[in-house]
C-alpha positions in Angstrom: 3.2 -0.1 -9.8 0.8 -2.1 -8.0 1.4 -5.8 -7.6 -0.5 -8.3 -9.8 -1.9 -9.9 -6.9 -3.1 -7.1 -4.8 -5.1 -6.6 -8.4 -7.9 -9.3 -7.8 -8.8 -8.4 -4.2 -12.8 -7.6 -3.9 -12.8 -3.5 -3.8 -16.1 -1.9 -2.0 -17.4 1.6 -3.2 -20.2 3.1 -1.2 -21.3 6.6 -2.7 -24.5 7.9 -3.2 -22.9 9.9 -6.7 -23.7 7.9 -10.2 -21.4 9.9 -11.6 -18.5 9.2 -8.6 -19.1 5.5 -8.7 -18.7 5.2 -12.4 -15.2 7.4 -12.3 -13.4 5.7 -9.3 -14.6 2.4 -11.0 -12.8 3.4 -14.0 -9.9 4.5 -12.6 -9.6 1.4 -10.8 -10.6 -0.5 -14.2 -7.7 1.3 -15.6 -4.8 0.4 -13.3 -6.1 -3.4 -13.8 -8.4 -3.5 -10.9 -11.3 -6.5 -12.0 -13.5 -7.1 -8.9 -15.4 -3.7 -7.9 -18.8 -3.8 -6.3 -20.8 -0.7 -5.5 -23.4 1.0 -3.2 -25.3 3.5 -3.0 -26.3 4.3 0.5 -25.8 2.1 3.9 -28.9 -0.6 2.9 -27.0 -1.4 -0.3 -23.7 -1.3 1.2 -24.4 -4.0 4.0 -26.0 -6.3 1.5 -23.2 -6.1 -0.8 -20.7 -6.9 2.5 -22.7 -9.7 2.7 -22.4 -11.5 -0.5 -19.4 -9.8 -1.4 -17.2 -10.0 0.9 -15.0 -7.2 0.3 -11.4 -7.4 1.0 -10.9 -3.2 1.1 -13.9 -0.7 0.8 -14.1 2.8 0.2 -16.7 5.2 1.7 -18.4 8.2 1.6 -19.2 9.9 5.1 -22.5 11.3 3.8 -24.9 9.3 2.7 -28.4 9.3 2.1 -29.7 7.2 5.1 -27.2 7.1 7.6 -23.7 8.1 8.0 -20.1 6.4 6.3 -18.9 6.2 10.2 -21.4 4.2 11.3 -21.5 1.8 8.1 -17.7 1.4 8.8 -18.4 0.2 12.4 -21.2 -2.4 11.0 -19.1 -3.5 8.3 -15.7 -3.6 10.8 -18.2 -6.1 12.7 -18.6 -8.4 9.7 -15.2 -8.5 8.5 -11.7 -6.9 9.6 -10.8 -5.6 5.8 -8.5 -1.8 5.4 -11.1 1.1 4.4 -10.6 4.8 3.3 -13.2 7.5 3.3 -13.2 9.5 -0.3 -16.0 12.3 0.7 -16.0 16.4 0.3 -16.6 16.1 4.3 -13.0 17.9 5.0 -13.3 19.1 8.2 -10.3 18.3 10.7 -13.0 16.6 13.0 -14.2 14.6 10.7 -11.1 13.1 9.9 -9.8 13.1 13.4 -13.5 10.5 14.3 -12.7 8.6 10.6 -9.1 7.6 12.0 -10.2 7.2 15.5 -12.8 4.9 14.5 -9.8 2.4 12.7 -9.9 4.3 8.9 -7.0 3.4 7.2 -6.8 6.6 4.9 -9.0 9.7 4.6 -9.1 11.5 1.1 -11.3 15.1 0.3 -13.1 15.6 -3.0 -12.0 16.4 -5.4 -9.0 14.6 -5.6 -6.4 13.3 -8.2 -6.8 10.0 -9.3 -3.1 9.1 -9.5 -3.0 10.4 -5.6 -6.4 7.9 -5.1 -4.7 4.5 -7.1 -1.7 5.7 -5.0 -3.2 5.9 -1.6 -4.9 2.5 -2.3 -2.0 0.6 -3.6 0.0 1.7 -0.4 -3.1 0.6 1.8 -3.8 -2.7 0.4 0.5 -3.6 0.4 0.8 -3.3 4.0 -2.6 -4.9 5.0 -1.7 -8.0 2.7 2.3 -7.9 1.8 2.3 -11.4 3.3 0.3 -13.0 0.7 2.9 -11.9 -2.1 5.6 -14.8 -1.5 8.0 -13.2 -4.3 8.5 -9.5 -5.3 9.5 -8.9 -8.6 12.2 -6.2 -9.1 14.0 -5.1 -12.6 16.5 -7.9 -12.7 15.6 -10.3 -9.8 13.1 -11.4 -7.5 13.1 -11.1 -3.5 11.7 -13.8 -1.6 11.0 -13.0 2.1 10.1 -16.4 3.3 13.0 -17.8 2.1 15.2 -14.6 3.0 17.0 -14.8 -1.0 17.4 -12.9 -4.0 16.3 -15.3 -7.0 18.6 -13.9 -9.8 19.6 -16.0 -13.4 18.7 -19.4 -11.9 20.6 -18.3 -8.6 19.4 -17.9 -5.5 21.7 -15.6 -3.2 21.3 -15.1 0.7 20.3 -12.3 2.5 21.9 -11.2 5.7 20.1 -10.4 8.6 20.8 -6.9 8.2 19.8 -6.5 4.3 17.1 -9.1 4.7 15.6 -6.1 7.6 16.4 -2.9 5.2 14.7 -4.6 1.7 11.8 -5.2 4.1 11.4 -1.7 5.1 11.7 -0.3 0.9 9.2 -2.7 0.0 6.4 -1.7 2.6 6.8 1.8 1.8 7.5 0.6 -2.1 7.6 3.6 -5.2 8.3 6.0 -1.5 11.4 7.4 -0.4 12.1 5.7 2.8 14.4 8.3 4.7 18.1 7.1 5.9 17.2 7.6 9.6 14.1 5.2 9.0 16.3 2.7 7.5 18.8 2.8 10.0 16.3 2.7 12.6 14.6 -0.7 10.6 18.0 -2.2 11.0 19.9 -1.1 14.4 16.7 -0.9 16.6 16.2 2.6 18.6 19.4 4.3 18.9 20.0 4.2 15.0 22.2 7.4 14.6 25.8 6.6 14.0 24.7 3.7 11.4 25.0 6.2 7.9 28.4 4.2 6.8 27.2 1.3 7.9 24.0 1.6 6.0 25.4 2.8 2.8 27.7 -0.5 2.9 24.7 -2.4 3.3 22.9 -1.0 0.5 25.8 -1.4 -1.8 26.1 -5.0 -1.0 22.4 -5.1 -1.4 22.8 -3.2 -5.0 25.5 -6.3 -5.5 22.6 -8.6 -5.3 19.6 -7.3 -6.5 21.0 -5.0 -9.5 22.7 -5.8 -13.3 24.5 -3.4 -12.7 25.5 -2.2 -9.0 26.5 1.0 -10.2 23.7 2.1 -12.7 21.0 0.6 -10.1 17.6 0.2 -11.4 15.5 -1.2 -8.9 16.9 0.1 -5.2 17.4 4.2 -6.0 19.3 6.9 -4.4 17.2 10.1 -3.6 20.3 12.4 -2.7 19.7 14.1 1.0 17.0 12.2 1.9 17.0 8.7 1.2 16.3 5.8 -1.1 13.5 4.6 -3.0 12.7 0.8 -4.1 11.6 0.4 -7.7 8.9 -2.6 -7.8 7.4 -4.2 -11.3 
């Protein structure tokens, strides 16, 4: 689910396609997304950076008079914002120059618009998780500033350790985040050896954030792999 706040940030589509601008706009329309603005080649696109000031932008690598690399290096120039390229261009050197050049993502045509409001959402919660002060889960809400679990009027502290592991489910949020990355998030380097310790930490952590620690809802078990964190 994306977060309410990450729904208001200024969205840039450049894509010289009616028919493409009007379906990503909806998609975004649909998931609650209010404050699109698009282009429809580089001339348009650099006015609109101008006056809109887009906060994440989304490109197409061919466009009718110039290219979507060198419109991401201009606008790059005017403002550092996350942007993915959404163009049938799918050749491995293309993408290789979009990521080299600082793209945050690189989708091919035609794509799945869950996989697109997906790919988005993930982009825009790393660039600007430290804007969100609380994050809402099922039963409770997590505040990282204040390293607590707000839960029925309480407010319960975080350990070092579970303050470290929450962190690491919530920037890879609705993703299975694997136990070796979790372990790694928490003991540094050398995190092999830490599985016990880990699933102690994540019980006490169920203890906290969860009704009911052992029907969790919000911090999920995906069995051989992992654990996922559920956020409203």
């Amino acid at each position: 689910m994306i977060l309410n706040y990450l729904k208001n940030k200024r969205i840039l589509l450049v894509d010289d396609e009616p028919q493409l601008r009007h379906m990503v706009t909806s998609i975004l329309s649909e998931e609650g997304f209010t404050n699109i603005r698009t282009a429809g080649n580089v001339r348009e696109a650099v006015t609109a950076a101008s006056e809109f000031r887009p906060e994440f932008a989304i490109l197409d690598v061919m466009l009718p008079d110039g290219d979507g690399f060198s419109l991401m290096e201009h606008l790059k120039n005017m403002g550092d914002y996350p942007i993915l390229f959404l163009t049938a261009r799918g050749e491995d050197e293309d993408k290789f120059r979009g990521f080299g050049l600082g793209a945050d993502d690189y989708m091919v045509k035609p794509f799945l618009p869950k996989e697109l409001v997906f790919r988005i959402s993930a982009i825009l919660r790393r660039t600007y998780k430290d804007e969100n002060p609380l994050v809402t889960l099922r039963h409770c809400e997590i505040d990282f500033e204040r390293a607590e679990i707000k839960k029925e009027h309480e407010c319960i502290p975080l350990t070092a350790k579970e303050y470290a592991l929450l962190l690491a489910l919530y920037r890879n949020a609705g993703r299975i985040v694997t136990i070796d990355a979790l372990c790694e998030a928490a003991w540094g380097d050398n995190p092999y050896g830490y599985e016990n310790s880990l699933m102690a930490h994540i019980r006490r952590i169920r203890e906290k954030i969860e009704k009911n620690p052992s029907k969790p809802e919000a911090l999920l078990t995906v069995k051989g792999l992992g654990y996922k964190l559920i956020v409203q």
